[in-house]
C-alpha positions in Angstrom: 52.9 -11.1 6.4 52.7 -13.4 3.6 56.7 -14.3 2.5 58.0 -16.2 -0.4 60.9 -18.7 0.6 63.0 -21.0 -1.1 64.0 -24.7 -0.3 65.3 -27.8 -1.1 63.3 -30.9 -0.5 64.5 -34.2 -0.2 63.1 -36.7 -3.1 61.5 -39.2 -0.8 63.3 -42.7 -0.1 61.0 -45.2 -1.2 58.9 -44.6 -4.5 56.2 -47.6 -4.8 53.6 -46.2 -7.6 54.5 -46.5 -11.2 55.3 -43.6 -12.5 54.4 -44.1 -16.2 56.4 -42.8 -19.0 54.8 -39.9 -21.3 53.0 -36.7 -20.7 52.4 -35.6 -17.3 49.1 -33.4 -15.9 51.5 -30.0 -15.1 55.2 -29.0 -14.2 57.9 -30.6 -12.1 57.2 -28.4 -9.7 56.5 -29.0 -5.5 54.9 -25.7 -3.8 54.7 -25.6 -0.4 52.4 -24.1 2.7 52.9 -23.3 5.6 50.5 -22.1 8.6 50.8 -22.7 12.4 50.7 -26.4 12.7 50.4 -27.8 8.7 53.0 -27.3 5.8 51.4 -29.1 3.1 53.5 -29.9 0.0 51.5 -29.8 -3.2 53.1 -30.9 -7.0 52.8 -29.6 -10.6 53.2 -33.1 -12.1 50.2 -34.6 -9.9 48.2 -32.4 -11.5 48.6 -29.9 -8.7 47.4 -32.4 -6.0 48.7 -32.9 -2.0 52.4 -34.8 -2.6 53.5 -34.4 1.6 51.8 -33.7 4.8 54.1 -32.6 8.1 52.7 -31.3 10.8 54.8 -29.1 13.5 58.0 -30.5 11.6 57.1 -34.0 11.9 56.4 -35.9 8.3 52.6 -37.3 8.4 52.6 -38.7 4.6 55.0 -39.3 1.6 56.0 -39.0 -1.9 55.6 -42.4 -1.7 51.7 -43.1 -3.2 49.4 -40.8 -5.0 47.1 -38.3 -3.3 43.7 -36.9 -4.5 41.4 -38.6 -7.1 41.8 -41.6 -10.1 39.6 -43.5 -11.6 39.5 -46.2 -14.0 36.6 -46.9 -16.5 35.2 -50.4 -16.8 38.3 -51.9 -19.3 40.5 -49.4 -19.2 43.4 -47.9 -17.0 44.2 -45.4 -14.1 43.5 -41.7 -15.0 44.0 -39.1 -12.4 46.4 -36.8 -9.9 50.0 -39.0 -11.1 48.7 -41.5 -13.1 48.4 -41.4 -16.6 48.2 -45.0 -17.8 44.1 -44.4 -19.3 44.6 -41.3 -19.9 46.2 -37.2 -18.1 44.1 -35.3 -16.1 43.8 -31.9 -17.7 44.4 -28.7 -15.4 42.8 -26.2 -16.9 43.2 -24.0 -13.9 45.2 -23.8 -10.8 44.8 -20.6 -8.1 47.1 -20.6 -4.9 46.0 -18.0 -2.5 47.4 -17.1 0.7 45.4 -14.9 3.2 43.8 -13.9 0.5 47.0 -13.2 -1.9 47.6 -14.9 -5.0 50.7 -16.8 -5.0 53.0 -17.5 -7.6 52.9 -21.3 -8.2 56.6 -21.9 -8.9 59.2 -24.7 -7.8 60.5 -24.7 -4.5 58.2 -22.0 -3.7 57.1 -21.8 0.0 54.5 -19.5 1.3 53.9 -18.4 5.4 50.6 -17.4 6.6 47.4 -18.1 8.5 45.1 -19.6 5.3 45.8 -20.9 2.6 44.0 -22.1 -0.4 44.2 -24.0 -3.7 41.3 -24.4 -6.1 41.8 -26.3 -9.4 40.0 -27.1 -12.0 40.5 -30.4 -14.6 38.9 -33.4 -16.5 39.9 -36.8 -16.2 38.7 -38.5 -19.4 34.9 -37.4 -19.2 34.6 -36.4 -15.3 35.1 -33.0 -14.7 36.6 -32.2 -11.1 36.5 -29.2 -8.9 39.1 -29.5 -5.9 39.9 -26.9 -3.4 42.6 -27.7 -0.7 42.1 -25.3 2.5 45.2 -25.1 5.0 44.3 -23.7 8.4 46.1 -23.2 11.4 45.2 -27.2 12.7 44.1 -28.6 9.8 43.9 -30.0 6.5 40.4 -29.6 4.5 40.0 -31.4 1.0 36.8 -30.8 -1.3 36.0 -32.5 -4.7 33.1 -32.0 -7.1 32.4 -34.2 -9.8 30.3 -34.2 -12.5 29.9 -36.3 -15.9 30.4 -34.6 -19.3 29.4 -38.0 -20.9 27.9 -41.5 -20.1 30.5 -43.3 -18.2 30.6 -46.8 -16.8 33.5 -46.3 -13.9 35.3 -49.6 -13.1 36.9 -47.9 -9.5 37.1 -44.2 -8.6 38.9 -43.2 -5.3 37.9 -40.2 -3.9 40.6 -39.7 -1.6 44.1 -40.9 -1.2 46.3 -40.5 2.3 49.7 -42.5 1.9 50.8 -42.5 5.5 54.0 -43.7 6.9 54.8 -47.2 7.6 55.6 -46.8 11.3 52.0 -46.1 11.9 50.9 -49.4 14.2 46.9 -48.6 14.7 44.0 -47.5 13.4 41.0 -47.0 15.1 37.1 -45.5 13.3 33.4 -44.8 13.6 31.5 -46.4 11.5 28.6 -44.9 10.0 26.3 -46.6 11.9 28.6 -45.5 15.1 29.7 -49.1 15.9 33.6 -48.4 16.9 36.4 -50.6 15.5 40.1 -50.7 15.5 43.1 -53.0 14.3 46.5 -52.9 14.0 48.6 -53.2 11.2 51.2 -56.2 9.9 52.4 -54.3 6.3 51.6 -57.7 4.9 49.3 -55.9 1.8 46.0 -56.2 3.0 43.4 -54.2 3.1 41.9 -53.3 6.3 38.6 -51.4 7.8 36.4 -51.7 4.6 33.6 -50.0 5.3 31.7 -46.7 5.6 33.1 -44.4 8.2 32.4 -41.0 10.5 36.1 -41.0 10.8 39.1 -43.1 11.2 42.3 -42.5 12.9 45.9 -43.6 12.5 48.7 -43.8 14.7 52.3 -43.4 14.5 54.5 -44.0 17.8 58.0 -43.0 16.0 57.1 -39.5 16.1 54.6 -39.5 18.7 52.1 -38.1 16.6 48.2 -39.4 16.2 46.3 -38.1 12.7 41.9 -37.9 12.1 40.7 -38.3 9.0 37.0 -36.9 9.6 34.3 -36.8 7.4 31.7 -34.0 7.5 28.9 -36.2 6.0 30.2 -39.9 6.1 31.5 -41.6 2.4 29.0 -43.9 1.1 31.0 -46.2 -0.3 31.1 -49.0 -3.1 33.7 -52.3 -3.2 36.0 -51.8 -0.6 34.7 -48.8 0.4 36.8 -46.3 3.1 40.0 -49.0 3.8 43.5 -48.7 4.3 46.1 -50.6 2.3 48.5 -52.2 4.9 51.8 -52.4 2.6 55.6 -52.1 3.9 55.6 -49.0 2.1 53.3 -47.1 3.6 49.8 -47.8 5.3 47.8 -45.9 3.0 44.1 -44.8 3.0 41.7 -44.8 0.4 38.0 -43.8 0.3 36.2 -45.8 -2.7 33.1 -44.5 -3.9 32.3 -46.1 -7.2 32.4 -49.7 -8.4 31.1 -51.0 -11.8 29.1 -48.5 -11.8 27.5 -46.9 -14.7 26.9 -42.8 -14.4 24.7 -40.8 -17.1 25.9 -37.9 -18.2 25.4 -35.2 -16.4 25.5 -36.8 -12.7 27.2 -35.2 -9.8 28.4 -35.9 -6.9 30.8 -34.5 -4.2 33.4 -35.9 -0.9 35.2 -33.8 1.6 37.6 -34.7 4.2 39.3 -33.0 7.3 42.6 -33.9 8.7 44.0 -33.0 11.9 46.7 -34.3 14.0 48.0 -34.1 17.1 50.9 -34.6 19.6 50.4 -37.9 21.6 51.6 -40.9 23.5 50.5 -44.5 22.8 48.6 -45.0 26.2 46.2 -42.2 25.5 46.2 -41.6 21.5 42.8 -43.4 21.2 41.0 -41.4 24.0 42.7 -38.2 22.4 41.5 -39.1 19.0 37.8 -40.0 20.0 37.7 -36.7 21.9 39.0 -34.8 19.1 36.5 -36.4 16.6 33.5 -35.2 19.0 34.5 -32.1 18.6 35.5 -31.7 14.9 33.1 -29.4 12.9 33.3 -28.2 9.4 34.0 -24.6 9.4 32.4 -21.9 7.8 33.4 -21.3 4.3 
């Protein structure tokens, strides 16, 4: 039975993107899910976009960085999910349904259930972007389509955005051409993995907890491609797809991600992850 509760949440303790003055994309408002395993946290003023992950209690990702898409055109400044320095992305619709109900989007709202799902839609400058945000029992699924409503030469679009905690230590991936790589991370602000990836894989000791980002058709990416930004603030992930790179009006193109995580020990979290990964399908719609 689907039941609306109420709740205080915490402002997080380290805030490292700057939030810029002026309009924002929607409310100051955080609505959160809950199913099984995943409560995902999702915010009015990031243009309804993913603001905190937790799984079974335990925090995954942060206020601390932006989730979703932004892009900047060639000469000009970040437009998307938080950021408004180019430019607000325009909601010009925003559904919550859970098992099958629609949900009243309000602050501090927090809705139980088995499925739940969040389909906006918006333009950021001249690319128009469908996102739904699926919440299942074990997982996390994210889908974006994009299309042109002009000519548009994009300086950098990010497809996806994962901010995940600090005390993560490891990553591990597949690439695209299945070659397997790993590294660990120093918080020193570099940026890691750069390249095309099956999946990747991140790994937090502190709370014992192990977190695959798996892609159902891999990310071909352009610049740095799918990389994580190893910062003292958080290690966060980003999946680049466009780089100077002009697009004709009109063009499309899509991304999708699935998270899971899991319960797991440092000894075993890369066997665990690489087993998990084999068996990772997209579900039916």
């Amino acid at each position: 039975m689907l039941r609306p509760l109420f709740l205080v949440i915490l402002p997080s303790l380290v805030s490292c993107v700057a939030h810029a003055a002026g309009e924002k994309p929607g409310p100051a408002a955080h609505v959160t899910v809950e199913t099984r395993d995943m409560t995902i946290e999702f915010a009015g003023d990031r243009a309804w976009t993913i603001s905190r992950i937790l799984h079974k209690g335990a925090v995954i990702t942060e206020r601390t960085g932006f989730y979703g898409t932004v892009f900047s055109p060639v000469g000009g400044k970040w437009i998307g999910t938080g950021h408004n320095e180019g430019g607000v992305e325009k909601v010009e619709a925003a559904v919550l349904t859970v098992d099958g109900k629609t949900c009243e989007m309000k602050d501090k709202a927090v809705y139980r259930g088995q499925h739940a799902e969040l389909r906006k839609q918006s333009m950021m400058g001249s690319i128009k972007l469908e996102a739904i945000y699926t919440v299942m029992e074990d997982r996390v699924i994210e889908r974006h389509r994009y299309e042109t409503t002009a000519e548009v030469k994009i300086g950098i679009l990010y497809a996806f955005m994962h901010p995940f905690l600090p005390t993560t230590t490891e990553w591990i991936a597949e690439k695209a051409d299945g070659t397997a790589v790993e590294g660990a991370f120093d918080s020193k602000g570099g940026h890691a993995l750069r390249t095309d990836v099956k999946w990747t894989a991140i790994h937090d000791p502190k709370s014992n907890r192990a977190t695959l980002v798996w892609y159902p058709k891999p990310l071909i990416g352009q610049g740095l491609k799918t990389f994580y930004w190893d910062k003292t603030v958080y290690h966060k992930l980003y999946n680049q797809l466009h780089s100077n790179a002009p697009l004709t009006a009109g063009a499309k193109f899509d991304a999708a991600v699935i998270l899971r995580c899991f319960e797991t020990d440092t000894a075993t979290w890369k066997d665990k992850t690489r087993a998990l990964a084999a068996e990772t399908k997209t579900p039916a719609p």
